[in-house]
C-alpha positions as CSV (number, residue, x, y, z in Angstrom):
1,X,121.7,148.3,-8.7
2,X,121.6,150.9,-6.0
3,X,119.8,150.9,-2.9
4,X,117.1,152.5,-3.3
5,X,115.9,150.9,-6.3
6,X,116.1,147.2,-4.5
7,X,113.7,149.2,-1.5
8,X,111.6,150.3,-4.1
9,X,111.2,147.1,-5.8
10,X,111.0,145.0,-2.5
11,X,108.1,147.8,-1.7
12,X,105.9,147.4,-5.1
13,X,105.9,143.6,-4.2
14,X,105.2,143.7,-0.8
15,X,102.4,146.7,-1.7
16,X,100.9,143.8,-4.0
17,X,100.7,141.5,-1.5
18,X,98.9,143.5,1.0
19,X,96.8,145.7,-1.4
20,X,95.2,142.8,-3.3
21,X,94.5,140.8,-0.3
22,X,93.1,144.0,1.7
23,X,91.0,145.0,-1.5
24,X,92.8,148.5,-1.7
25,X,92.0,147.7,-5.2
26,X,92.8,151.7,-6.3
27,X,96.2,151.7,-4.6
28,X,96.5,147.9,-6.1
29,X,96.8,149.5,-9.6
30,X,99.5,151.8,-9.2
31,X,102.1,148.9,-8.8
32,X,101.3,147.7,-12.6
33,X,102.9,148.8,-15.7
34,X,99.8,150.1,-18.1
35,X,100.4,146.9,-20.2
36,X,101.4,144.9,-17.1
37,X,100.4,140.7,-17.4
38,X,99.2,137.9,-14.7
39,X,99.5,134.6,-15.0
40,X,97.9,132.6,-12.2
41,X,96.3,129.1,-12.0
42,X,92.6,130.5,-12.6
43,X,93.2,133.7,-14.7
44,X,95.6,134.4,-17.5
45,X,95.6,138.2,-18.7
46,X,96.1,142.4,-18.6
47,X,96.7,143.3,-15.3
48,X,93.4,145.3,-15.4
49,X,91.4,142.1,-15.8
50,X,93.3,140.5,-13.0
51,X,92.4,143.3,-10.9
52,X,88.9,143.5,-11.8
53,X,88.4,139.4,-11.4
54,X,90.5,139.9,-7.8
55,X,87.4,142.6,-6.4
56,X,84.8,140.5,-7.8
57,X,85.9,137.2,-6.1
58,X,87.2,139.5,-3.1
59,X,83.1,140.6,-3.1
60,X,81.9,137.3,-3.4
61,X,83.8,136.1,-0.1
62,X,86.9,134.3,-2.0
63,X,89.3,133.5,0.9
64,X,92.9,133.9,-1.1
65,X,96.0,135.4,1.1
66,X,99.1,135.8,0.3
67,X,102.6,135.3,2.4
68,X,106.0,136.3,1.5
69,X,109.5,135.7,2.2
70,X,113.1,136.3,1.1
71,X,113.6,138.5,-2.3
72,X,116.5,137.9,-4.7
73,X,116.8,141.1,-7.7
74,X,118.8,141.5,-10.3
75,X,118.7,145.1,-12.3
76,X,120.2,145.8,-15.5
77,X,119.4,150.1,-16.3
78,X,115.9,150.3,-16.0
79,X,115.1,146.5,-15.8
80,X,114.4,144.5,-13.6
81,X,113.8,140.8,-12.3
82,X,113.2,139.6,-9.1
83,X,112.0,136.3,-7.4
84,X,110.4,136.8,-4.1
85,X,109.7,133.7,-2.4
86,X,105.8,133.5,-1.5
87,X,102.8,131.5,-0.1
88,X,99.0,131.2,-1.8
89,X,96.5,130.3,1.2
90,X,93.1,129.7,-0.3
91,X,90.1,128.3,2.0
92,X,87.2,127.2,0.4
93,X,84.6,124.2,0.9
94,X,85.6,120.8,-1.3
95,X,83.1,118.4,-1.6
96,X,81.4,119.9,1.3
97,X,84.9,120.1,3.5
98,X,85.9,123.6,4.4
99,X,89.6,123.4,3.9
100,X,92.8,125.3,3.2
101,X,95.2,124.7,0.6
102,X,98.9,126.1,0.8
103,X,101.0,126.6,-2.3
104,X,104.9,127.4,-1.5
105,X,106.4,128.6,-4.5
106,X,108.3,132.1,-5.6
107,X,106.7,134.8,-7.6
108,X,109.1,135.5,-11.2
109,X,108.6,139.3,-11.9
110,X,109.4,141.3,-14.5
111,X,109.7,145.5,-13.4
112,X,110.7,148.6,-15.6
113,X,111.3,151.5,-14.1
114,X,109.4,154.5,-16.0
115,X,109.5,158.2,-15.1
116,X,111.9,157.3,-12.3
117,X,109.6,154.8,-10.7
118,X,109.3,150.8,-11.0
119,X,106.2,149.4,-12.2
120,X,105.4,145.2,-12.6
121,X,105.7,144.3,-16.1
122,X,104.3,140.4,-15.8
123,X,104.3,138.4,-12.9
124,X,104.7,134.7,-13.5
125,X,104.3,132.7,-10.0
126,X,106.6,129.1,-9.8
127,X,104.8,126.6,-8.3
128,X,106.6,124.2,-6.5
129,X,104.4,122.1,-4.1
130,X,101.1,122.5,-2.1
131,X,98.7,120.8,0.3
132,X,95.3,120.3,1.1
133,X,93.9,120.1,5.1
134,X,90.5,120.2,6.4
135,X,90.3,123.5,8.8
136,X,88.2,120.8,11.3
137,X,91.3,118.3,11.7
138,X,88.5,116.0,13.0
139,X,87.1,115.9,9.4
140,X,88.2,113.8,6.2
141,X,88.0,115.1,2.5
142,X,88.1,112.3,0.3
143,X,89.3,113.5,-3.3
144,X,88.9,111.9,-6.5
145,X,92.4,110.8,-7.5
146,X,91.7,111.1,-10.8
147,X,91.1,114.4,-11.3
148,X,93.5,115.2,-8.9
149,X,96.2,113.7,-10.8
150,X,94.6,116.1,-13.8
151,X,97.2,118.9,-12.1
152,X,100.6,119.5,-12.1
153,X,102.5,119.1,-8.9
154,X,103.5,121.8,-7.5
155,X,99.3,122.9,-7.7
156,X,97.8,119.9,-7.8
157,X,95.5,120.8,-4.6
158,X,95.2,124.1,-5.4
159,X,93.9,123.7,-9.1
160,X,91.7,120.7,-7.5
161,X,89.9,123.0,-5.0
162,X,89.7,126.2,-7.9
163,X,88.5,123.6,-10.2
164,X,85.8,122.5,-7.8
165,X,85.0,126.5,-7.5
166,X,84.3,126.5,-11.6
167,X,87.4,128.1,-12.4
168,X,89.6,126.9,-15.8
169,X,92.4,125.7,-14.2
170,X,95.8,126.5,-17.0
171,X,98.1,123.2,-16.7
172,X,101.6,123.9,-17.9
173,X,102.6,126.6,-15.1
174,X,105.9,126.7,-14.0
175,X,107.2,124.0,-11.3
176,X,110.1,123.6,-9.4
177,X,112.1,121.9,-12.2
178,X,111.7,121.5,-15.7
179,X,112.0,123.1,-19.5
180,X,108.9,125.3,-18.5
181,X,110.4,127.1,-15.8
182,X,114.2,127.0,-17.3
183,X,112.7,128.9,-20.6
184,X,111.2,131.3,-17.5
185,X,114.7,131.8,-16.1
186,X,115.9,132.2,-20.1
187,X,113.0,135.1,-20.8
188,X,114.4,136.6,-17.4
189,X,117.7,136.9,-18.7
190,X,116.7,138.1,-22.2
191,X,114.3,141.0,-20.3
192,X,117.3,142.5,-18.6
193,X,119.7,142.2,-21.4
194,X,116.7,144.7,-23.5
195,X,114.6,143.2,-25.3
196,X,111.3,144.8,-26.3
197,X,109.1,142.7,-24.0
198,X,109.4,139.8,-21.2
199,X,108.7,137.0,-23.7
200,X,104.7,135.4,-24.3
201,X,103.4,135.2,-21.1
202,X,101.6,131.7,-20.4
C-alpha cells in the first residue's frame, strides 16, 4: 500500500461523510462503484437507491449526521478494505420527545480501485452500541420495553426511533461480537485475496 492510495481512500470516506450529510448529492455519487451496495438499519440496496432515499429524507427534514474517527486499511493490488471508526447522530421526535440517538460503531468498506481511482464497493456499518437522550434534558421519554428489546444491541435506540419514523428496521446487522460480524471480517479477507465480489451483502 503506498501513500497515496491510503490518502485517497481516507478522502472517498471522509467525502461520504460530508457529501451525504451536506446533500451534495451529485458529488455524493462519484465515491460509489457503479454496482456499489449499502447496508444500513433502514435501507438495504444499490448505492443509487441509497442515494436517492438519502435526498428524499434529506428534503423531508431527516436530521441524520455523521462523525468519524480513526481509519485502519489494508490493500491487496487494486483492493481494498478499510474500517473507519464512525458516529450516526439522528434527532427526531419519539412518542412526542424530540431526541437524539448516537450509534458508535465503525463503517466495514469494501473499495476497488478502477481506472486508477478507488471507488466504494459495499459499505457494511458495525454497530456496536447507542443511546437515546431527550435534546430538553428536563424532559422524559418513556419507551416501550418491549419493542425496544425487538433490536439488537448495538442499535437498539436507533432502530426504536427509525421504527417509530415507519422505516423497516433489518435485525441481524453486524455488532461488536459475534458470528455475524466474524463472517464480515471473513468476506473482508476473501475480497482482498480476489474474489469476484465482497460476499452477499445483508
Amino acid at each position: 500500500m503506498t501513500q497515496h492510495d491510503r490518502l485517497e481512500i481516507r478522502d472517498l470516506i471522509e467525502n461520504w461523510a460530508l457529501w451525504r450529510d451536506a446533500g451534495d448529492w451529485e458529488r455524493f455519487k462519484t465515491v460509489w462503484a457503479p454496482d456499489g451496495y449499502m447496508t444500513a438499519t433502514w435501507l438495504q440496496g444499490s448505492a443509487e437507491e441509497f442515494i436517492n432515499a438519502s435526498r428524499e429524507g434529506f428534503d423531508r427534514g431527516v436530521n441524520i449526521i455523521h462523525l468519524l474517527g480513526g481509519t485502519s486499511i489494508d490493500v491487496a493490488a487494486d483492493r481494498a478494505v478499510a474500517q473507519t471508526k464512525m458516529q450516526i447522530m439522528q434527532r427526531a421526535e419519539v412518542h412526542d420527545v424530540e431526541v437524539d440517538v448516537t450509534c458508535t460503531g465503525r463503517f466495514y468498506d469494501f473499495l476497488r480501485k478502477r481506472e486508477n481511482s478507488w471507488e466504494l464497493v459495499r459499505r457494511q456499518p458495525i454497530y456496536e452500541k447507542d443511546t437515546m437522550v431527550p435534546v430538553n434534558p428536563g424532559v422524559r421519554v418513556q419507551l416501550d420495553e418491549e419493542r425496544l428489546g425487538r433490536f439488537p444491541v448495538g442499535y437498539r435506540h436507533l432502530g426504536y426511533l427509525q421504527s417509530h419514523a415507519g422505516f423497516s428496521i433489518a435485525s441481524g446487522l453486524p455488532g461488536l461480537k459475534g458470528s455475524v460480524v466474524e463472517n464480515l471480517y471473513a468476506e473482508g479477507s476473501a475480497w482482498l485475496a480476489g474474489s469476484e465480489r465482497p460476499s452477499q451483502p445483508i
